[in-house]
Backbone as ProteinMPNN parsed JSONL, in Angstrom:
{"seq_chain_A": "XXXXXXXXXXXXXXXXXXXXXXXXXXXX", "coords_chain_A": {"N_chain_A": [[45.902, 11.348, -42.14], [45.436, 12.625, -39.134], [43.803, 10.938, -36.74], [42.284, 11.819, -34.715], [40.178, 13.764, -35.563], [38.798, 16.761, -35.886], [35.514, 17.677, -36.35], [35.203, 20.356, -37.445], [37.942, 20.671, -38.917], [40.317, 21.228, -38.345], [43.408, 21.085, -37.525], [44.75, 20.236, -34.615], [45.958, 18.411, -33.004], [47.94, 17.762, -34.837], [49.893, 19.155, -33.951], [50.594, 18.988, -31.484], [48.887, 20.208, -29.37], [46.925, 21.211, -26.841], [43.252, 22.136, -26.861], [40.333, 23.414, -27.307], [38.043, 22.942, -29.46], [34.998, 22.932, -30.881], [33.649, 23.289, -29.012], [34.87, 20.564, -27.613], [37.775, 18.925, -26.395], [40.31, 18.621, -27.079], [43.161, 16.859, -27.26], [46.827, 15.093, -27.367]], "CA_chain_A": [[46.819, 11.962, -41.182], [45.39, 11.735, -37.707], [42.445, 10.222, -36.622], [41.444, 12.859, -33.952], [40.424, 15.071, -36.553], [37.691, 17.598, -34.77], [34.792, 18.101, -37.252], [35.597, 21.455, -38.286], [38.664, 19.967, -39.833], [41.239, 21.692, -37.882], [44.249, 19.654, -37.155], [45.091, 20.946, -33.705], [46.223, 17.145, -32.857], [49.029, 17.253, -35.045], [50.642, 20.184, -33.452], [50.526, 18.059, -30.128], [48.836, 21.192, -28.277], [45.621, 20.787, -26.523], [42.672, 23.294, -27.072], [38.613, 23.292, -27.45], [37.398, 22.521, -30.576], [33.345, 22.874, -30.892], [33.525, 22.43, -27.68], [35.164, 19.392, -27.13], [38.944, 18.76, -26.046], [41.135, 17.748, -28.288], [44.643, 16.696, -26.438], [46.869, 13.774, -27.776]], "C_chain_A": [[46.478, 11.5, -39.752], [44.066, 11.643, -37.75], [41.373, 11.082, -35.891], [41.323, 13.992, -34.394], [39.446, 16.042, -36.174], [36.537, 17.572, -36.579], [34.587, 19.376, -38.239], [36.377, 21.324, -39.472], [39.716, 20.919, -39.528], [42.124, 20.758, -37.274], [45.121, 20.469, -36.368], [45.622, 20.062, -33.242], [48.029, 17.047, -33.813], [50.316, 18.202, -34.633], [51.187, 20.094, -32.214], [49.906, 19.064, -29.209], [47.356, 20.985, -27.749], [44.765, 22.201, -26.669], [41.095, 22.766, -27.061], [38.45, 23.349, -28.837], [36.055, 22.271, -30.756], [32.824, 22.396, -29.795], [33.433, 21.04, -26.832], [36.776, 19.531, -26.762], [39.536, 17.852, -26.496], [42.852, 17.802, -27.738], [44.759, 15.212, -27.157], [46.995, 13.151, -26.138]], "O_chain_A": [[46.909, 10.487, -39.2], [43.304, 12.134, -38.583], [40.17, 11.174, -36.138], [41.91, 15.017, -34.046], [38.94, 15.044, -36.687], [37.021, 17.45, -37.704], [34.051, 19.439, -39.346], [36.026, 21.606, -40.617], [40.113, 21.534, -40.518], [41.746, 19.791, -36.613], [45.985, 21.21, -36.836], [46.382, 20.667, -32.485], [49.004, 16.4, -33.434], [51.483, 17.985, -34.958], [52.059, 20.854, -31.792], [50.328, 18.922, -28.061], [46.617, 20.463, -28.584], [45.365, 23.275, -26.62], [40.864, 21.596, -26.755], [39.116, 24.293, -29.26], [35.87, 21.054, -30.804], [31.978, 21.536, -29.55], [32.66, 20.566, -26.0], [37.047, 20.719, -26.932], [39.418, 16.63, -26.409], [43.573, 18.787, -27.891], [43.868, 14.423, -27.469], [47.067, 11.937, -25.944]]}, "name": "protein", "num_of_chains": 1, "seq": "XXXXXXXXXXXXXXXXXXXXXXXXXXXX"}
């Protein structure tokens, strides 16, 4: 699917919305 997949394995990327993710920033 997508590539910017966060390590959790939450696909917050394909929703196009930006957010924190294990404390990183995950925006397309």
């Amino acid at each position: 699917m997508s590539e910017r997949t966060p390590k959790d394995g939450s696909l917050h990327v394909e929703r196009g919305e930006q957010g924190t993710r294990n404390g990183r920033l995950v925006d397309l």
